[in-house]
MIDRENTI-377899 format. One line per 8 residues: number of its first residue (from 0); their letters; for each residue x, y, z of N, C-alpha, C. Coordinates in pm, 1 decimal. Layout:
MIDRENTI-377899
NUM> a> X,Y,Z,X,Y,Z,X,Y,Z; ...
This chain:
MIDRENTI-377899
0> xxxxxxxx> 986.7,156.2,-675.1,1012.6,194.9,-537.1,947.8,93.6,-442.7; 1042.2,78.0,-315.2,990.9,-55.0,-259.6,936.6,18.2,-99.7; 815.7,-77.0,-73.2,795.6,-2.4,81.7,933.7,30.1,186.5; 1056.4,-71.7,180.8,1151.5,-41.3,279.1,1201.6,125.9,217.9; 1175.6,155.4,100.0,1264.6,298.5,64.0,1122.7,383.0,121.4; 1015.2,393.1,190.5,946.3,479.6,233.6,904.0,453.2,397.7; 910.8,362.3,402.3,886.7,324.1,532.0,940.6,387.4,658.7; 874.4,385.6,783.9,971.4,471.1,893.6,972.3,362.2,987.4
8> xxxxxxxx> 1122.7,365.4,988.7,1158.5,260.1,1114.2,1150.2,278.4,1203.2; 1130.5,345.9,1326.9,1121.7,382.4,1468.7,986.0,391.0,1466.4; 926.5,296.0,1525.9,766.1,278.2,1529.7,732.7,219.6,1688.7; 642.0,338.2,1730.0,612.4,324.1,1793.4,452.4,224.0,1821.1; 484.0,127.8,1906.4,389.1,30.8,1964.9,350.8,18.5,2073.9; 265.7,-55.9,2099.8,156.8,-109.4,2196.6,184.1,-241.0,2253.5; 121.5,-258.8,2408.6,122.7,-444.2,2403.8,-53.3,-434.3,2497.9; -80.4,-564.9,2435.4,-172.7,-634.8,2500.4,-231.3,-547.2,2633.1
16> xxxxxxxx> -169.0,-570.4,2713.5,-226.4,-519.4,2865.3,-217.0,-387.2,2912.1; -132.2,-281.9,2757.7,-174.9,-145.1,2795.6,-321.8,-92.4,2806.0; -338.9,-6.5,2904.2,-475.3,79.6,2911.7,-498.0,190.2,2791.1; -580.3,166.7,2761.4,-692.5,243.6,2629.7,-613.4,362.8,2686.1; -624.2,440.2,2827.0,-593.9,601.2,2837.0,-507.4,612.5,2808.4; -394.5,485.1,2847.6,-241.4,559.6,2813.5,-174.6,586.1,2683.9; -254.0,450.3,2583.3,-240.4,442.9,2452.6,-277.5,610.7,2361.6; -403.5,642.2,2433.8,-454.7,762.1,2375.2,-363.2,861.7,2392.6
24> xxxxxxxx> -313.9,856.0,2523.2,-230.0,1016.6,2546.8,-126.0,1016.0,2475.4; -58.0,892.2,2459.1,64.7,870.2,2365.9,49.2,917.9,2186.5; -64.6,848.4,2162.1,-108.4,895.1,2077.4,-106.1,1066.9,2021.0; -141.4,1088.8,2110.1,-160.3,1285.4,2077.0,-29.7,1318.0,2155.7; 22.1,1267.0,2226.4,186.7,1287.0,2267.3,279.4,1253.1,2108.0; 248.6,1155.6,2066.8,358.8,1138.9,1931.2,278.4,1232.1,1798.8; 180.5,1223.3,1778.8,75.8,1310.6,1656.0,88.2,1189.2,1567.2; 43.9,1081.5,1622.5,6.6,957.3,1556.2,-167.4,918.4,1569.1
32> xxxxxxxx> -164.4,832.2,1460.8,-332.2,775.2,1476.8,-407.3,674.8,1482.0; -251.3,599.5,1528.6,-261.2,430.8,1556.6,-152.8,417.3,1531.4; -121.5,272.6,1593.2,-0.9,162.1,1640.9,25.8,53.2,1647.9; 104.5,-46.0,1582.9,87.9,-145.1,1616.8,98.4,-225.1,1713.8; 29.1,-315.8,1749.3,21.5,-421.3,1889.4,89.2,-563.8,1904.3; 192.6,-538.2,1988.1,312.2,-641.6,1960.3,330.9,-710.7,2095.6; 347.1,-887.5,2050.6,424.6,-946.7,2155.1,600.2,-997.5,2136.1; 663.9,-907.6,2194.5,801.0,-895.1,2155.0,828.8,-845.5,2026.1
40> xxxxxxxx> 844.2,-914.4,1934.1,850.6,-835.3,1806.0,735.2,-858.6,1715.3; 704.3,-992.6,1707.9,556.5,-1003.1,1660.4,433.5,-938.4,1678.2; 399.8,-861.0,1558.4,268.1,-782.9,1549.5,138.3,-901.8,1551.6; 52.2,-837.8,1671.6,-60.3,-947.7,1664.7,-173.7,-857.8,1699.4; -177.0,-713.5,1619.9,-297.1,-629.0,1565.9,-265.3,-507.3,1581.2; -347.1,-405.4,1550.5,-342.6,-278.7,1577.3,-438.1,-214.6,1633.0; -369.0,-83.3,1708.3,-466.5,9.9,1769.5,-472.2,160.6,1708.7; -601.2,176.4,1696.7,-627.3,332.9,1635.3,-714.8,386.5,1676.0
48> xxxxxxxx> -712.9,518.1,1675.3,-849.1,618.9,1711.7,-1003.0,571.7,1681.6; -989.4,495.8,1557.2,-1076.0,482.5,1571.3,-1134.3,372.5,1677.9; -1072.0,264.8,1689.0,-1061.5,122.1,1783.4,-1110.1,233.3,1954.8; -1022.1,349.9,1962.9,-1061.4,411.4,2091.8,-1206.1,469.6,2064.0; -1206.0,520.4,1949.0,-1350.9,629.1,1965.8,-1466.8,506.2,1991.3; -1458.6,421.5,1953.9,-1581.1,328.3,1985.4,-1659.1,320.7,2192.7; -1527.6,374.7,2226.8,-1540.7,403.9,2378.5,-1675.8,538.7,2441.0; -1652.6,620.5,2302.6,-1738.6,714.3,2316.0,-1920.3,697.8,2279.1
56> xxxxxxxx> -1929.1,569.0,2220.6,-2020.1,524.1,2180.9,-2135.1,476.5,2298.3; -2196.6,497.1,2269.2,-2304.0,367.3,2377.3,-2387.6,267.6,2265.0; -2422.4,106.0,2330.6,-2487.7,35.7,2294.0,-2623.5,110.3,2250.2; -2676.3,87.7,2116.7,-2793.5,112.1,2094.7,-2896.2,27.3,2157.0; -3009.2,85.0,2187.0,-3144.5,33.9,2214.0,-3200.4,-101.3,2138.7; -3212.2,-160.8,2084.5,-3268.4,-260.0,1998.4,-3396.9,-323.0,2062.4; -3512.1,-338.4,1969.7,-3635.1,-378.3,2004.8,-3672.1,-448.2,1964.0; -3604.1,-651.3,1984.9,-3694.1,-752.2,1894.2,-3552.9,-795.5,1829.5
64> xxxxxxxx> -3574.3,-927.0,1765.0,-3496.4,-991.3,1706.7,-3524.0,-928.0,1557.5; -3597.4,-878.9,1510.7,-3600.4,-804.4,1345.4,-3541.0,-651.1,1311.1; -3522.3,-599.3,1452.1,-3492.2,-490.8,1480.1,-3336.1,-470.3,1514.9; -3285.4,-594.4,1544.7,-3131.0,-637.6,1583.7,-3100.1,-703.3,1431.0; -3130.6,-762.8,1352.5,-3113.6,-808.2,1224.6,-3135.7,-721.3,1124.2; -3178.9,-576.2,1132.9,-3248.6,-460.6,1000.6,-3098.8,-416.8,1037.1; -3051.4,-387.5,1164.2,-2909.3,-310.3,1166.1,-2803.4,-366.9,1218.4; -2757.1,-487.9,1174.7,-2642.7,-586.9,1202.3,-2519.4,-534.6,1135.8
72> xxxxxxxx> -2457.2,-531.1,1185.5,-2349.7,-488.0,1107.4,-2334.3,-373.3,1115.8; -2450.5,-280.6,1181.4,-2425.3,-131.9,1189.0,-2371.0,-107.6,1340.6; -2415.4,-187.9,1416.9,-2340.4,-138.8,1554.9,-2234.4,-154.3,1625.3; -2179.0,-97.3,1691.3,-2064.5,-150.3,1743.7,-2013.8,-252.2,1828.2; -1910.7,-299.1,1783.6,-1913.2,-451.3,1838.6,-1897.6,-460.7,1969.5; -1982.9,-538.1,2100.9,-1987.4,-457.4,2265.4,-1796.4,-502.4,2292.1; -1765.8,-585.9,2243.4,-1656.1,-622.9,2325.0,-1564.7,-453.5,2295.2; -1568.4,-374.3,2223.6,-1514.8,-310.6,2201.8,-1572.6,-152.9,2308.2
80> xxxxxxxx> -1656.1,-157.4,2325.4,-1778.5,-123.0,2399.8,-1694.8,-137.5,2548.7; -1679.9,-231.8,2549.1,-1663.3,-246.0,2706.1,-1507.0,-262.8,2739.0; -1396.4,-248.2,2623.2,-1269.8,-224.7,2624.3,-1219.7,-167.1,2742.8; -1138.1,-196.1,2803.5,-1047.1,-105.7,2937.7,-863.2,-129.1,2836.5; -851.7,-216.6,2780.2,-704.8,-256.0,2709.3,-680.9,-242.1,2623.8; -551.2,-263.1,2545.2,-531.8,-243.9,2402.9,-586.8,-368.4,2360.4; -571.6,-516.1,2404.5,-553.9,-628.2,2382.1,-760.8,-626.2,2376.8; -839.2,-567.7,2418.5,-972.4,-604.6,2422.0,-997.0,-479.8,2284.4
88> xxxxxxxx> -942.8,-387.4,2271.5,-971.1,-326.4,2167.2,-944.6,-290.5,1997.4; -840.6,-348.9,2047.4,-741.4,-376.8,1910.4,-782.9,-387.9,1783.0; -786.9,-407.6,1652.9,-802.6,-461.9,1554.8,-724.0,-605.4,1515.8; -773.9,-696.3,1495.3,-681.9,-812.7,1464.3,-760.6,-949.1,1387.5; -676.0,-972.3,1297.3,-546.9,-981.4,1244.9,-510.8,-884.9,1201.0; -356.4,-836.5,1222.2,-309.0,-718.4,1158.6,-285.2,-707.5,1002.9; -303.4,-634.2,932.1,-276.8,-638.6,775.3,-168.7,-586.9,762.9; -77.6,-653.3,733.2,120.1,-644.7,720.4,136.4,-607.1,556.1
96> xxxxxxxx> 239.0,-600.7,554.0,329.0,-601.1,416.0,440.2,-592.7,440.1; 543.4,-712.2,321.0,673.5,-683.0,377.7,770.1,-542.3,296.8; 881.6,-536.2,384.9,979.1,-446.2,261.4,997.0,-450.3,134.1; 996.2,-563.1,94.6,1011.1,-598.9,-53.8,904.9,-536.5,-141.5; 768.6,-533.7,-96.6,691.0,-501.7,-145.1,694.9,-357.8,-213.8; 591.8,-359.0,-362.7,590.6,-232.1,-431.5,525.4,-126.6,-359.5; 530.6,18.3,-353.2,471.3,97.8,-322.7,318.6,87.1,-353.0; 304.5,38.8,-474.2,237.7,54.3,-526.2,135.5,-27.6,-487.3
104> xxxxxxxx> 169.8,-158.6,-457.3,122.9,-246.1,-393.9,42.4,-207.5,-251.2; 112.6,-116.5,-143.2,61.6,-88.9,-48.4,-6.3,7.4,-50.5; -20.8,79.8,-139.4,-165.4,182.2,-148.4,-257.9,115.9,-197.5; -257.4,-25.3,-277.4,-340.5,-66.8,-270.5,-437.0,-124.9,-189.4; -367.4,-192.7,-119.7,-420.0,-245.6,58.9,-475.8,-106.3,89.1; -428.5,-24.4,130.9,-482.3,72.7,195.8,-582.2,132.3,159.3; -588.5,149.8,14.5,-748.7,187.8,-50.9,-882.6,93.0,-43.2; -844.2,-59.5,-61.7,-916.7,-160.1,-93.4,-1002.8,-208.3,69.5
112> xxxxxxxx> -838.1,-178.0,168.5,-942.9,-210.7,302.9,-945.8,-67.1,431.5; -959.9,31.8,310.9,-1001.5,180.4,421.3,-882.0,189.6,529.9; -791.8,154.8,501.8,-682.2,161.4,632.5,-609.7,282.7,606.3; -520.4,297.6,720.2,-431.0,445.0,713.3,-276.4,402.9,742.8; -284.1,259.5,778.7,-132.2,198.1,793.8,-120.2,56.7,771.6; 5.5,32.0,748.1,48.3,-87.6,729.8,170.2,-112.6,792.2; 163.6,-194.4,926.5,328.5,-250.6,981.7,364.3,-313.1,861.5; 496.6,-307.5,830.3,567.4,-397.5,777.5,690.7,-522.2,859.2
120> xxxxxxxx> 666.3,-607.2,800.5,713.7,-728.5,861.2,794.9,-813.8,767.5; 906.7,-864.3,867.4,1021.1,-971.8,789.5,1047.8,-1071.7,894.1; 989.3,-1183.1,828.0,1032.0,-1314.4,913.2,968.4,-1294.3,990.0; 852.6,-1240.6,1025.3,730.5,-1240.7,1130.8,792.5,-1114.5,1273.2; 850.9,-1023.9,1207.6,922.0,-964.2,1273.4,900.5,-809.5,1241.9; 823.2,-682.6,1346.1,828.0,-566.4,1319.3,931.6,-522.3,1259.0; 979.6,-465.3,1157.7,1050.6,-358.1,1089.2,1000.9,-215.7,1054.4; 922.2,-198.1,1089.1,847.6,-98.5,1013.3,726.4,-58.0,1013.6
128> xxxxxxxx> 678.1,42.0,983.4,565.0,107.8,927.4,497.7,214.6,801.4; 425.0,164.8,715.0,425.6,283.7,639.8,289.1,335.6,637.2; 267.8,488.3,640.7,106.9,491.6,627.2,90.2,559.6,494.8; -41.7,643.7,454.6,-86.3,683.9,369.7,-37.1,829.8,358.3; 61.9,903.6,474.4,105.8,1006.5,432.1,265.9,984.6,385.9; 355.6,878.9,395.6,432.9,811.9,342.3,442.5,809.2,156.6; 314.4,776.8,195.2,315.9,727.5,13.2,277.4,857.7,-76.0; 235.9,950.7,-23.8,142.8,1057.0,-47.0,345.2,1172.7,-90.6
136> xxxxxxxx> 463.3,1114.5,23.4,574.5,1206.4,-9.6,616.0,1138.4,-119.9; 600.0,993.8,-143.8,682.9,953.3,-246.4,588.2,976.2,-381.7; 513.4,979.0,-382.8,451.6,1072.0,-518.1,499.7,1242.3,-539.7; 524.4,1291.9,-485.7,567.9,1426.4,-471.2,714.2,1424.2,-530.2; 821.6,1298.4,-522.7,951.7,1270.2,-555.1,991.0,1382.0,-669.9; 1107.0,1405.2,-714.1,1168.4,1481.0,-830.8,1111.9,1408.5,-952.8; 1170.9,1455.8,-1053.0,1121.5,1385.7,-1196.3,1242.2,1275.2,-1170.5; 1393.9,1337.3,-1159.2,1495.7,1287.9,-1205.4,1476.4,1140.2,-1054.0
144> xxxxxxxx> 1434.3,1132.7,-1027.6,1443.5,1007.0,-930.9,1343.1,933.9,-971.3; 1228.9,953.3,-1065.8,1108.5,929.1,-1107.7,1194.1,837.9,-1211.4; 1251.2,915.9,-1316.0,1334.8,851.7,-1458.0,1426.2,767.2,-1359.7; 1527.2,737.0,-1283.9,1585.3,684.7,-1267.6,1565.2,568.1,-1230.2; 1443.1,560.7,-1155.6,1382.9,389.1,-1107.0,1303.9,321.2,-1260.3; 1251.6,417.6,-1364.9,1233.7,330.6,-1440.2,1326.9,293.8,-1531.0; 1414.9,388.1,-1542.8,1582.1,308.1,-1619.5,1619.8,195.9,-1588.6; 1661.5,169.9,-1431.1,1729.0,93.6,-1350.7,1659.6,-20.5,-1300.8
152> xxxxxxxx> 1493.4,33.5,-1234.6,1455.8,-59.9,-1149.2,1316.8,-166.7,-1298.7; 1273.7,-75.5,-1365.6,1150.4,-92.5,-1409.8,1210.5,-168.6,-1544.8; 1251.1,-126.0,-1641.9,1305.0,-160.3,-1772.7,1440.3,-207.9,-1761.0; 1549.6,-238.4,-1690.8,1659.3,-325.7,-1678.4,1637.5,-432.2,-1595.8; 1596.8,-369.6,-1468.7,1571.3,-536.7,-1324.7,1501.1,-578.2,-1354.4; 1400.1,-559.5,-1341.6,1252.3,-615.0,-1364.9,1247.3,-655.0,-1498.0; 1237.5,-600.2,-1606.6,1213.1,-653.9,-1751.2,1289.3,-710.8,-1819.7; 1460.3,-698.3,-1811.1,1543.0,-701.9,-1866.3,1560.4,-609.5,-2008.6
160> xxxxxxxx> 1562.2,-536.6,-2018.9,1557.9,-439.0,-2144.7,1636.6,-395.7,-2142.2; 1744.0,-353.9,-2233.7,1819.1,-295.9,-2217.5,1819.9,-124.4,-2227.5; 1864.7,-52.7,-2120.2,1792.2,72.1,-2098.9,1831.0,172.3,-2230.4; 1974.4,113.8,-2313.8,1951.0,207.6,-2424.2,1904.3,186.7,-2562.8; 1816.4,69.4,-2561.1,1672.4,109.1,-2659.7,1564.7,165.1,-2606.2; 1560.2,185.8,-2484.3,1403.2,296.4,-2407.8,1486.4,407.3,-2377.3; 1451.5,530.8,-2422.0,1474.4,642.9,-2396.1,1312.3,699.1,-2348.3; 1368.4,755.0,-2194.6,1306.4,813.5,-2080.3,1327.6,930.1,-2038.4
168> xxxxxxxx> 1199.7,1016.6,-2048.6,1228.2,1149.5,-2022.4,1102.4,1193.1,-1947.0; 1132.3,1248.1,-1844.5,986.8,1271.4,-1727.1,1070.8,1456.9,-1690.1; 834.5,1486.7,-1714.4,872.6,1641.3,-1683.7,745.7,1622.2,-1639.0; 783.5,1706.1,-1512.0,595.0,1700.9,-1396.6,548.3,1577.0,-1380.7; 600.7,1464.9,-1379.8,594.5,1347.5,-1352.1,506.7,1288.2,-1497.9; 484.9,1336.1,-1615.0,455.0,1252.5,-1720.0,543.8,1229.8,-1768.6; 561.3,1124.5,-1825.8,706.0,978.3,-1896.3,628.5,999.2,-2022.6; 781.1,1020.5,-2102.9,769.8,957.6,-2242.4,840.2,871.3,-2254.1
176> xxxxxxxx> 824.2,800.2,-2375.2,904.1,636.0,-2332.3,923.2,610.4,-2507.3; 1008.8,582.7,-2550.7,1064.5,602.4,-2693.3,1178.8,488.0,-2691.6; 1138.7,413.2,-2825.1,1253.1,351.4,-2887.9,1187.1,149.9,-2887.2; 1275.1,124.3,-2970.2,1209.0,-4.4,-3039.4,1283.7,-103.8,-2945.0; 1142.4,-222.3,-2908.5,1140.2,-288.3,-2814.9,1113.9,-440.1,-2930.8; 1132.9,-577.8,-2910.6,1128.3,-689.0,-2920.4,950.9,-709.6,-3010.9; 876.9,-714.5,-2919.4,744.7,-689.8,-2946.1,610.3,-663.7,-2870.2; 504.8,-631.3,-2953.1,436.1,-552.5,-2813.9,385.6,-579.7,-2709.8
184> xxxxxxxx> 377.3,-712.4,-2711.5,391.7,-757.0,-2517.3,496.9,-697.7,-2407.4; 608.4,-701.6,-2485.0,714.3,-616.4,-2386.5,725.7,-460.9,-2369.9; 638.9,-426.0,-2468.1,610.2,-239.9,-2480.2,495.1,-252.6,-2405.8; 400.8,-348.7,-2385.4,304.2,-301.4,-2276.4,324.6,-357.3,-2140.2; 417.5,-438.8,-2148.8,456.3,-439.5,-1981.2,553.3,-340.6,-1954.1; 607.4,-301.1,-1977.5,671.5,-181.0,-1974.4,559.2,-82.3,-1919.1; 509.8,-8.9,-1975.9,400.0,55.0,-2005.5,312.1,56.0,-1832.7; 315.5,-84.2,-1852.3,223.9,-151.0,-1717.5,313.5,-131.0,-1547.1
192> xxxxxxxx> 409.0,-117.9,-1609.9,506.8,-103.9,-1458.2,487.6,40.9,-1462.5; 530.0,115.2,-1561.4,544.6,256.0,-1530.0,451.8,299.1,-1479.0; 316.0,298.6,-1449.4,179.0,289.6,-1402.3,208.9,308.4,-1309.8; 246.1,164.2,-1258.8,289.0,192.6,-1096.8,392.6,224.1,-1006.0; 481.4,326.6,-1083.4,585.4,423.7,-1013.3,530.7,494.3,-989.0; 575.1,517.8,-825.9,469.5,642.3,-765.4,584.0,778.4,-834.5; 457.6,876.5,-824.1,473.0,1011.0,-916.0,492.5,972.5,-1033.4; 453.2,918.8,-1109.4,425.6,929.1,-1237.1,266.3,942.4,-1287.2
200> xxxxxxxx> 257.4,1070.2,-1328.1,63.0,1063.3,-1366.4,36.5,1098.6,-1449.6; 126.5,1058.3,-1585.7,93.2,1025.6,-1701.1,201.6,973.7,-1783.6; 145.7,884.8,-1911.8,218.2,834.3,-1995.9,255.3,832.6,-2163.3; 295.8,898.8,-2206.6,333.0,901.8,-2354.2,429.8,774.9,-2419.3; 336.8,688.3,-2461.9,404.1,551.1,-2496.1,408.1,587.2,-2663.5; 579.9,588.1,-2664.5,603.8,583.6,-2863.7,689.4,462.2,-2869.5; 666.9,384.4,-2815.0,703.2,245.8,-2815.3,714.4,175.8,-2987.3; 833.7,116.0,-3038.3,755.1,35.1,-3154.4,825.9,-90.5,-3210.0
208> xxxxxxxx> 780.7,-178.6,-3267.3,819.6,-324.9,-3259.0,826.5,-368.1,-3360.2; 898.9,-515.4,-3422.9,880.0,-503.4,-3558.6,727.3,-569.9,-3588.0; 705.6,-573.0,-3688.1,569.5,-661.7,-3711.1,606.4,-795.2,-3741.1; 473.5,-867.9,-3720.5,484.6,-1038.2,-3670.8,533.6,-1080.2,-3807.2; 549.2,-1166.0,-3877.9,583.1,-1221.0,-3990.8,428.8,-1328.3,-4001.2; 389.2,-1320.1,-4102.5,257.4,-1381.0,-4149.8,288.9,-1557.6,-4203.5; 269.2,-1678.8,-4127.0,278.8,-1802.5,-4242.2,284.3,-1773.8,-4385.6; 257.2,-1880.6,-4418.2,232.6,-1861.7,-4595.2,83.4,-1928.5,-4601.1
216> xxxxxx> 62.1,-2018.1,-4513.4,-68.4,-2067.5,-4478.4,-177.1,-1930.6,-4472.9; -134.3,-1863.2,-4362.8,-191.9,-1727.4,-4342.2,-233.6,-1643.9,-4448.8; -96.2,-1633.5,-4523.7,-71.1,-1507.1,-4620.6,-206.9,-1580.2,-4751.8; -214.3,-1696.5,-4745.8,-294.8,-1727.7,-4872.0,-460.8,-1717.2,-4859.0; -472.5,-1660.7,-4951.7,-613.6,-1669.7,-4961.9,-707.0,-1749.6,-4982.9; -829.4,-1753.1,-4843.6,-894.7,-1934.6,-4839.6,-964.9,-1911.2,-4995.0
């Protein structure tokens, strides 16, 4: 499954010289929790609750240059502090992904750098958005749409296998996966894609291959 099959196209954005208030009201006007920040179609960062809540903050006290260095990194950054715009508050560089990309792929971003969205982009061009409740429906998917991307998309496109030596059968989203494959590099990439079909959360691999054929060099005893 590819981010364009989860993604929501009508995405609402931001520019540069909007005001922090208006961004916010929009915000709880759409039941969104950030947006991306665009000049014309080009995304050049994002804005989120959290980027606003920093407004609620005040500069800490600091006493001394050892006392500004024990908690670096803990305070908030002033320019953000002293935000009136989207463009002074923003997050940026934006962290994109395009359509093409695996699902699987973009929950990874999203786990690895604490985020809750990802614009997606083609040719440097908004298309899209997907967040973490996106990916959260496509795990929930049927079984029978579950089996069907690894028939089609996982073990024919991607691997070339032909889908009737793998017999695939998914119930509650665990895959069994049956029938004789080339050898076991190709039963564990197999194996390795199915991993990352969302809704699948478990695997019964009866995969089996022939065995290697031994030299005669090999076969003899030193």
């Amino acid at each position: 499954m590819k981010v364009s099959d989860v993604m929501t196209k009508k995405v609402f954005t931001a520019t540069r010289d909007m005001p922090l208030r208006i961004v916010a009201t929009r915000m709880l006007e759409y039941g969104i929790s950030g947006m991306p920040v665009v000049d014309g179609k080009r995304v050049v960062g994002v804005i989120s609750e959290t980027d606003i809540l920093f407004k609620e903050r005040s500069a800490p006290d600091r006493h001394g240059l050892v006392d500004w260095l024990v908690h670096y990194g803990e305070d908030p950054p002033a320019a953000k502090l002293a935000a009136r715009t989207v463009g002074e508050a923003m997050t940026t560089p934006a962290v994109t992904i395009a359509p093409g990309k695996r699902v699987a792929d973009a929950a990874e971003l999203m786990l690895d750098l604490s985020i809750d969205r990802l614009p997606v982009v083609e040719a440097e061009e908004l298309v899209g958005i997907v967040t973490r409740a996106d990916l959260v429906r496509a795990f929930t998917r049927a079984d029978g749409e579950i089996e069907r991307e690894i028939r089609e998309d996982v073990i024919l496109k991607t691997l070339w296998v032909a889908p009737s030596r793998v017999k695939v059968a998914v119930h509650d989203g665990r895959v069994t996966l049956e029938g004789r494959v080339d050898n076991q590099g190709v039963a564990e990439q197999i194996v390795d894609f199915v991993e990352k079909v969302p809704g699948v959360v478990e695997i019964d691999p009866k995969l089996t291959w022939p065995r290697e054929k031994r030299s005669a060099q090999e076969a003899t005893p030193a």
